[in-house]
C-alpha positions in Angstrom: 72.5 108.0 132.5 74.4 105.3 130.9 78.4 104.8 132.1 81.0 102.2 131.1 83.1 100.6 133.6 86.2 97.6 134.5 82.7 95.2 136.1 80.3 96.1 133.1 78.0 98.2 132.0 75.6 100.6 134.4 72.3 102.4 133.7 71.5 104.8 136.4 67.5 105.4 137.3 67.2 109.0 139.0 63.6 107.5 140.7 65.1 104.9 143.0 68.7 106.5 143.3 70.1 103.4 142.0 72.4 101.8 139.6 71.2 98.9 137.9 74.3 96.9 136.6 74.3 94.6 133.5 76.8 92.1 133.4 77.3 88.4 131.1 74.2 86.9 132.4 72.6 89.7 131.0 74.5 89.6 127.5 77.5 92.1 127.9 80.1 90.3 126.2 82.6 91.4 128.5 82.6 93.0 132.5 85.1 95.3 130.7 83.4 98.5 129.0 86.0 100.5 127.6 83.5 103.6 125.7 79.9 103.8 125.1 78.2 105.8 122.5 74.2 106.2 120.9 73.3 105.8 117.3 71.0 108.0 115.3 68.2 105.4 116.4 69.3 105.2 120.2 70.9 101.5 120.4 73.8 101.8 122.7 77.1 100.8 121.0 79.8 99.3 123.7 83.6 98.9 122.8 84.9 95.7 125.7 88.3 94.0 126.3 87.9 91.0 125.7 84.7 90.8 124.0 84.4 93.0 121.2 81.3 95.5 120.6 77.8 95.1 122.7 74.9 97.0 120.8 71.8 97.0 122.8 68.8 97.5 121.2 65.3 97.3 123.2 66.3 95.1 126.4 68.8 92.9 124.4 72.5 92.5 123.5 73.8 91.8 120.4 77.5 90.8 120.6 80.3 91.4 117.1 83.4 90.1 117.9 85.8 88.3 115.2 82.7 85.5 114.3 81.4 88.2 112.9 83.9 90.1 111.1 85.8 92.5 113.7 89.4 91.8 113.6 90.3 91.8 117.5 87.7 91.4 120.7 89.5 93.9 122.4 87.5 97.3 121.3 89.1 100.6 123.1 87.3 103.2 121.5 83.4 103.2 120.0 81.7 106.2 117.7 79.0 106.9 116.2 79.3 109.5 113.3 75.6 110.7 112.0 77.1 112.1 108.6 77.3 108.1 107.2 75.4 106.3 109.7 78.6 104.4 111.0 79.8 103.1 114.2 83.6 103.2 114.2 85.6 101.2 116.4 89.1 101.5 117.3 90.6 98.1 118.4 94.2 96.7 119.5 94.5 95.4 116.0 93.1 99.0 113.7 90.0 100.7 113.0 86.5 99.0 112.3 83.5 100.0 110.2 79.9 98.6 111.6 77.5 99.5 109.0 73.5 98.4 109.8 74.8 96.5 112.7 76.9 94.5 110.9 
């Protein structure tokens, strides 16, 4: 079980009751995880204040703030739709389109 949260981004393992808790060091752009949602290939999409959208993608972090096209780093609201095989993200500044991670 995956959950976003205001101090980053958790992943809970049922086998030692625990939750293991990824933060900056570990590549979240931001301790502020506003939504999380899974793509049709299972990367974990991640809508921050502050730093844009996470995508995490066996172990690692991929970060897509304004370098990289999105118009604001604060991302409120992340979804996958399977129909076209985009991620939309609603920021402080409109709606985004991430197409093949980009």
């Amino acid at each position: 079980v995956w959950m976003g949260a205001f101090g980053g981004l958790g992943k809970y393992k049922k086998e030692t009751d625990n939750i293991h808790w990824y933060t900056r060091s570990d590549g979240v752009p931001s301790p502020y995880v506003n939504q999380i949602d899974f793509d049709g290939e299972g990367k974990l999409w991640c809508a921050t204040s502050g730093g844009g959208v996470a995508c995490f993608d066996n172990g690692v972090f991929k970060g897509i703030s304004e370098e990289q096209g999105l118009q604001s780093r604060n991302a409120l609201s992340i979804r996958y739709m399977p129909f076209n095989n985009l991620v939309y993200v609603g920021t402080d500044n409109g709606l985004h389109l991430i197409r093949n991670g980009n």
